[in-house]
C-alpha positions in Angstrom: 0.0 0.0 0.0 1.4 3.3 -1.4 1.2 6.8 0.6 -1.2 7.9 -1.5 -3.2 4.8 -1.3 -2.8 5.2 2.5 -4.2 9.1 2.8 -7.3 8.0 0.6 -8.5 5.3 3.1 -8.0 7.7 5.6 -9.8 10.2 4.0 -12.3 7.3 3.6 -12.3 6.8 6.8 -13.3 11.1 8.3 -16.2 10.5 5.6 -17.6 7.4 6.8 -17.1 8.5 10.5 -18.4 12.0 9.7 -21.5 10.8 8.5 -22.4 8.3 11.0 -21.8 10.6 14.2 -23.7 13.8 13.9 -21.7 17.0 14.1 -18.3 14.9 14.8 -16.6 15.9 10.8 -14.2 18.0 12.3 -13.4 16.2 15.6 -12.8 13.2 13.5 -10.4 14.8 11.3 -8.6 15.9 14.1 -8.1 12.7 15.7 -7.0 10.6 12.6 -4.7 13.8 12.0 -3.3 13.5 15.8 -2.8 9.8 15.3 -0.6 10.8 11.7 1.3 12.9 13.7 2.1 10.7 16.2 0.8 12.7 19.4 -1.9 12.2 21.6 -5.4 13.7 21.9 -8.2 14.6 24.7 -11.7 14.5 23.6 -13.5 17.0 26.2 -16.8 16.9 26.6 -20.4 15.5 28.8 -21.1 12.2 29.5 -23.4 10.9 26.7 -21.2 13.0 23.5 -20.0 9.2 22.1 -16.7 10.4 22.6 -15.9 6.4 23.9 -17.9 5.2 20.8 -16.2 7.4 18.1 -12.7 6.4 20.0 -13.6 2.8 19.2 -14.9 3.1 15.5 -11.9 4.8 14.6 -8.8 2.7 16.5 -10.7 0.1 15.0 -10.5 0.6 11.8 -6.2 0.0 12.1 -6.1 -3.8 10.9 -3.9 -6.0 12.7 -3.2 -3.1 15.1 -3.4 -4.2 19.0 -5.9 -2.2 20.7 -5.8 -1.9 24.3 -8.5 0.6 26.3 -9.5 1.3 29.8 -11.3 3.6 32.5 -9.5 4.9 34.8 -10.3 5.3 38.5 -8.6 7.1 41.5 -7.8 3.5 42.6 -6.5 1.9 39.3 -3.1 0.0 40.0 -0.3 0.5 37.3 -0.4 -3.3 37.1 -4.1 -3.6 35.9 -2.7 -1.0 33.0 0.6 -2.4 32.1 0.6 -6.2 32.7 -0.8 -8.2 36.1 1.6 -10.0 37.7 1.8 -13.7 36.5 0.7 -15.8 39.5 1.6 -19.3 38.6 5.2 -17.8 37.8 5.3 -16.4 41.2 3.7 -19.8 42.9 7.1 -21.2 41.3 9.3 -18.4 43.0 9.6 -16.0 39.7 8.4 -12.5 39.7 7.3 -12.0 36.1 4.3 -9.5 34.6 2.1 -10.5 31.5 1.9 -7.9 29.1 -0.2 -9.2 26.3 -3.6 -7.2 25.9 -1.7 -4.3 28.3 -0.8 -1.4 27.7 2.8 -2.3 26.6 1.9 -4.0 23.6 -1.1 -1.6 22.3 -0.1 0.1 19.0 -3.4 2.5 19.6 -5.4 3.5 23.0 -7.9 5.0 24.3 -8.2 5.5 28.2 -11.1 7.1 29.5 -11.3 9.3 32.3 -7.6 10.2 32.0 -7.4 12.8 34.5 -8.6 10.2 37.1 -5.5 8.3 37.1 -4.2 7.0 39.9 -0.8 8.7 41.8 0.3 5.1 41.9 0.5 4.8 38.3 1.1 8.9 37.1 4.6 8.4 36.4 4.1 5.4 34.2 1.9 6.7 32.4 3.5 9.5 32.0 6.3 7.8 30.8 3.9 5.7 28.5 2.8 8.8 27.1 6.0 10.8 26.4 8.6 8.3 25.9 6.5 5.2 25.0 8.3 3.0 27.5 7.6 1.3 30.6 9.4 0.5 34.2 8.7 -3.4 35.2 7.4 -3.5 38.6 10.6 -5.9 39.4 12.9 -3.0 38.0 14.2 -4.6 35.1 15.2 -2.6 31.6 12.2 -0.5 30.5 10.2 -1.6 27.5 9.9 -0.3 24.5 6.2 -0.1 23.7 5.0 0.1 20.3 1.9 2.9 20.5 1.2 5.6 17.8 -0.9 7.4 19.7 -3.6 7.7 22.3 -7.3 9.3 22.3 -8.1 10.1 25.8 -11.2 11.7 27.2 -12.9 13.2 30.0 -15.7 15.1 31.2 -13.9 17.2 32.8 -10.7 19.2 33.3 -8.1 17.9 36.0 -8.0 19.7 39.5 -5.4 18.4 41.2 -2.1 19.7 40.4 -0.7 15.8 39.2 -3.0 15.1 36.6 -2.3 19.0 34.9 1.1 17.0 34.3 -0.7 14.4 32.0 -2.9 17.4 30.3 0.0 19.2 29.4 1.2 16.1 27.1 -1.9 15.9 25.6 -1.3 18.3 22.3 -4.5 18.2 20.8 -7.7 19.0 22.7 -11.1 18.7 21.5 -14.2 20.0 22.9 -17.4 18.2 22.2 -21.2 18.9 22.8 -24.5 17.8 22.4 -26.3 18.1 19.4 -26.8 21.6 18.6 -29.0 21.3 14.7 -32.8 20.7 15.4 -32.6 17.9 12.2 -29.2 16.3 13.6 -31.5 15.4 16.7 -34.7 14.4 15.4 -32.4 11.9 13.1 -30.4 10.2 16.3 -33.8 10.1 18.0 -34.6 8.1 14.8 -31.8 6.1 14.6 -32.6 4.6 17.6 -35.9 2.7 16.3 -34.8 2.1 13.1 -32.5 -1.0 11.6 -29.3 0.5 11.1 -28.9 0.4 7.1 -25.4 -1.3 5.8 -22.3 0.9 5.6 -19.3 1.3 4.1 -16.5 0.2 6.4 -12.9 1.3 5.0 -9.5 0.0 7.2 -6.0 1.0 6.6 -3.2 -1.3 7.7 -1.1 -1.1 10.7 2.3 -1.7 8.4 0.6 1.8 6.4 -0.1 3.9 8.7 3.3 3.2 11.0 4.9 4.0 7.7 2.7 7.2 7.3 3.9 8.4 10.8 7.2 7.4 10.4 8.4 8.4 7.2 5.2 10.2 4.8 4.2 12.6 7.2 7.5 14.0 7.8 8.5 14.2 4.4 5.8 16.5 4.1 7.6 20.3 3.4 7.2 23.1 4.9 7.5 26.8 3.3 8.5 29.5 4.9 5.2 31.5 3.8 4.0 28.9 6.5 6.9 29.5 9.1 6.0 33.5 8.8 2.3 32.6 9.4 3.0 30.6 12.3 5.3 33.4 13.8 2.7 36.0 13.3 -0.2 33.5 15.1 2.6 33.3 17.7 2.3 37.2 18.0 -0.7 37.6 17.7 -1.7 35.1 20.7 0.8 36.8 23.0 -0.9 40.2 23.2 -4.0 38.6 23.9 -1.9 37.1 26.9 -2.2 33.7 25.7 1.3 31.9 25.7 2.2 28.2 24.4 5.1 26.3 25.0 7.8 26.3 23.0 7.6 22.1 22.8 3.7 22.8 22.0 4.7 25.0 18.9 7.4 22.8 17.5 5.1 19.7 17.7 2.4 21.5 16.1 4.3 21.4 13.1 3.9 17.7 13.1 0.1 18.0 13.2 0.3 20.9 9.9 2.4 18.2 8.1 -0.3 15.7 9.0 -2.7 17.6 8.0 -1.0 18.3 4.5 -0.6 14.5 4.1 -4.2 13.6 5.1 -5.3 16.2 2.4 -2.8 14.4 -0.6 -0.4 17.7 -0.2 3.4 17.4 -0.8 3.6 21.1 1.3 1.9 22.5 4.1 -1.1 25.1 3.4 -2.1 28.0 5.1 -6.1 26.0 5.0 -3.6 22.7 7.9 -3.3 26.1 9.9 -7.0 25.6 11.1 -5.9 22.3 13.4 -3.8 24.8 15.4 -7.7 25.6 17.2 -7.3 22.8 19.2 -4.0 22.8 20.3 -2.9 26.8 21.8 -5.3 27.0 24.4 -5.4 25.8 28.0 -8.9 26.4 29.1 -11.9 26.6 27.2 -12.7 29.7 28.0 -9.8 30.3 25.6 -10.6 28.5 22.6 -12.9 31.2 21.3 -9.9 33.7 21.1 -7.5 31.0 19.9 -9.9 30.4 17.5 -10.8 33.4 16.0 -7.3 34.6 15.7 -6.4 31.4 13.5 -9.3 31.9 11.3 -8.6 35.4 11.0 -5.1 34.6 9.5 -6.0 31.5 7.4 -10.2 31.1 7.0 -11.9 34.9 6.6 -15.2 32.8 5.6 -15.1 30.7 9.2 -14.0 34.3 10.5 -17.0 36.2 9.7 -19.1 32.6 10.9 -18.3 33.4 14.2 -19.0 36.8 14.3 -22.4 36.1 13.1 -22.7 33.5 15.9 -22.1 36.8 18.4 -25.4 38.1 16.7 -27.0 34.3 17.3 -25.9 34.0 20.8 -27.3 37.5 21.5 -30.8 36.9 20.0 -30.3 34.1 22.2 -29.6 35.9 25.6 -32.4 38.3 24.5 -35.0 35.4 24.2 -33.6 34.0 27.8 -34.2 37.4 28.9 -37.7 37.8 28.2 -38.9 35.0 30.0 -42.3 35.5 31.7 -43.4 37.6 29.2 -46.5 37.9 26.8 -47.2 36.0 24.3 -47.6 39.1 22.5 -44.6 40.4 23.5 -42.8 37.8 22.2 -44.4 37.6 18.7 -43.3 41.3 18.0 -40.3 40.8 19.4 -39.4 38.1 16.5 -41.3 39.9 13.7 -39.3 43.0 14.7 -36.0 41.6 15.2 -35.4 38.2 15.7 -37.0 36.9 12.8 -35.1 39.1 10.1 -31.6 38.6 11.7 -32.3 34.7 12.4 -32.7 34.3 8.3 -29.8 37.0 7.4 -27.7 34.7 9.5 -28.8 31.7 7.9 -28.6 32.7 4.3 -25.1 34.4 4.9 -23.3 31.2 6.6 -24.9 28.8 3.3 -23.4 31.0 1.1 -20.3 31.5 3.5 -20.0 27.4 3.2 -20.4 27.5 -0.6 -17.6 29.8 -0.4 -15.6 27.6 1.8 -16.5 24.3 0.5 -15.5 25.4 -3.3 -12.4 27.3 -2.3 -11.0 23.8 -0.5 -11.5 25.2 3.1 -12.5 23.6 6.2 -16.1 24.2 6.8 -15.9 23.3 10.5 -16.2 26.7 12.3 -19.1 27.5 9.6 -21.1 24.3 10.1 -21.1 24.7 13.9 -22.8 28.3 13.8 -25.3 26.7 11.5 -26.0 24.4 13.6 -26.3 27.2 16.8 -28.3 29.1 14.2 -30.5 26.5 13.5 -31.3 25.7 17.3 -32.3 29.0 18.4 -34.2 29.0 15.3 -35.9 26.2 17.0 -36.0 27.7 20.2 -37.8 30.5 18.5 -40.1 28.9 17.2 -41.4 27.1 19.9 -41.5 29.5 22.8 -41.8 32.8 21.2 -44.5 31.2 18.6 -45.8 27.9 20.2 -44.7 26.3 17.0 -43.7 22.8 16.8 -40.0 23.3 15.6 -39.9 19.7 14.2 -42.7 20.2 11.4 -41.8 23.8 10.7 -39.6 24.2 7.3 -37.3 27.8 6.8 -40.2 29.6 8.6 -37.3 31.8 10.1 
């Protein structure tokens, strides 16, 4: 299997993912381009977001990869990750661990609940995740484990001061919520008591994609038009107070090449800039500004997205605002205001993603005001009208 061959059954792959988990195209781009860069990922988000169930469709997709996953709890040994000791060894006086189905032998992980890790077993796995090695319980010579990469997740960020350790070696960081579009929902709520129809189920070898990390990815170049960009994001993120590590910024690069390769590029493009959102920010209240300043250097259609979801998230406040009030007083309200803006809005971000879409641009920031569009649409509808949201069609 050639490179190229390799990148299209990836790309194979996003679509096939993207279409089976509502409002997921960007987050499973993300991953599969964390995984071609070699680095690991935290998937952020509510219980109930199929973060564990889109960690498993895609890690399963590597053929003849060994998968290993697990949940963490406070009271998780290091033994139950990386290999249990062997008991009919030690009944015969040896002090041995078995490592099959651990840890140590996973090419791809996922481990839930990351930041509930155990102090007993923080500094293996932090070992596990920056060096991909591991220290025997009987103190022999580490091992060399085989991993690509791991897709964490959690519901939550860590509080205690150890588990920030294991969040700062997670480079790429993706939020998740629930369903935001109206129609996204009513078709999961359908889903569930229909017969799933047949799909399309593409794999890429284990041998392929260890050779994409290794030696494709790598290869890919990187012009100094991008170097310059990435300086001037660098800037522009410091006087909004917003610093990244040096080590974050050089493996970063990794992720543009990745991104380049996933795409069938030979060079990096300002459009692989856009994966940077997930990676400069430390709390989510800073993702917005990280964000927007990425998109205003390399997306000016997702840029003007998200200032027109300002305008939906204010129509938004307004209706929580008016609470209590009139039926009346509602109705005007929407044919005076909400209604006009709420369809401006909507027509502006289709043609934005026509815009996007034929220009070769991600469409991710775009289709995620849509959606937020679309739902306060709904909202409107129902509470300021006493319409039923689900059988109205582009009445706002």
């Amino acid at each position: 299997m050639d490179g190229q061959d390799t990148a299209e059954r990836l790309r194979a792959i996003v679509a096939e993912l993207s279409e089976r988990f509502y409002e997921r195209d960007d987050v499973v781009r993300t991953l599969v381009v964390t995984l071609l860069a070699g680095q690991h990922s935290l998937v952020l988000g509510p219980p109930g977001t199929a973060k564990s169930e889109l960690a498993r469709e895609l890690t399963g997709r590597i053929e003849g990869a060994s998968y290993w996953e697990i949940l963490l709890s406070k009271f998780t040994a290091p033994t139950r990750m990386f290999g249990p000791i062997d008991v009919a060894a030690l009944a015969r006086g040896e002090y041995r661990q078995v490592y099959d189905g651990r840890a140590t032998t996973a090419h791809v992980a996922f481990i839930d609940e990351i930041f509930k890790c155990s102090t007993a077993a923080l500094n293996e796995t932090l070992g596990y995740l920056n060096e991909r090695i591991y220290h025997p319980e009987n103190g022999g010579e580490p091992i060399r484990c085989p991993l690509i990469g791991a897709i964490t997740a959690s519901n939550e960020l860590p509080a205690e001061e150890d588990a920030a350790a294991i969040y700062d070696r997670l480079l790429v960081r993706i939020e998740v919520g629930y369903l935001e579009d109206p129609a996204n929902f009513a078709a999961l709520v359908r889903s569930a008591v229909t017969r799933p129809a047949a799909r399309s189920r593409t794999t890429v070898d284990l041998a392929a994609l260890r050779h994409a990390v290794a030696e494709a990815v790598p290869a890919v170049d990187v012009p100094d038009a991008i170097v310059d960009a990435v300086c001037t994001l660098r800037a522009a993120l410091r006087r909004r107070e917003l610093v990244a590590s040096d080590r974050r910024w050089r493996q970063a690069v990794g992720l543009l090449q990745a991104s380049a390769y996933l795409d069938g590029r030979l060079e990096v493009a300002e459009a692989d800039l856009s994966v940077l959102t997930h990676v400069l920010w430390n709390s989510p209240a800073e993702r917005p500004t990280v964000e927007r300043e990425v998109l205003h250097l390399v997306n000016p259609d997702a840029k003007e997205a998200l200032d027109l979801a300002d305008t939906i998230e204010e129509l938004e406040a307004q209706l929580d605002a008016m609470a209590g009030q009139s039926r009346e007083a509602l109705s005007e309200w929407v044919i005076k205001k909400a209604h006009h803006q709420l369809a401006m809005a909507g027509k502006r971000l289709e043609k934005l993603r026509a815009e996007a879409a034929g220009a070769g641009r991600s469409t991710a920031a775009i289709d995620r005001v849509t959606g937020r569009q679309r739902a306060v649409r709904a909202r409107v509808l129902t509470e300021a009208l006493g319409m039923d949201a689900s059988m109205v069609q582009d009445r706002l």
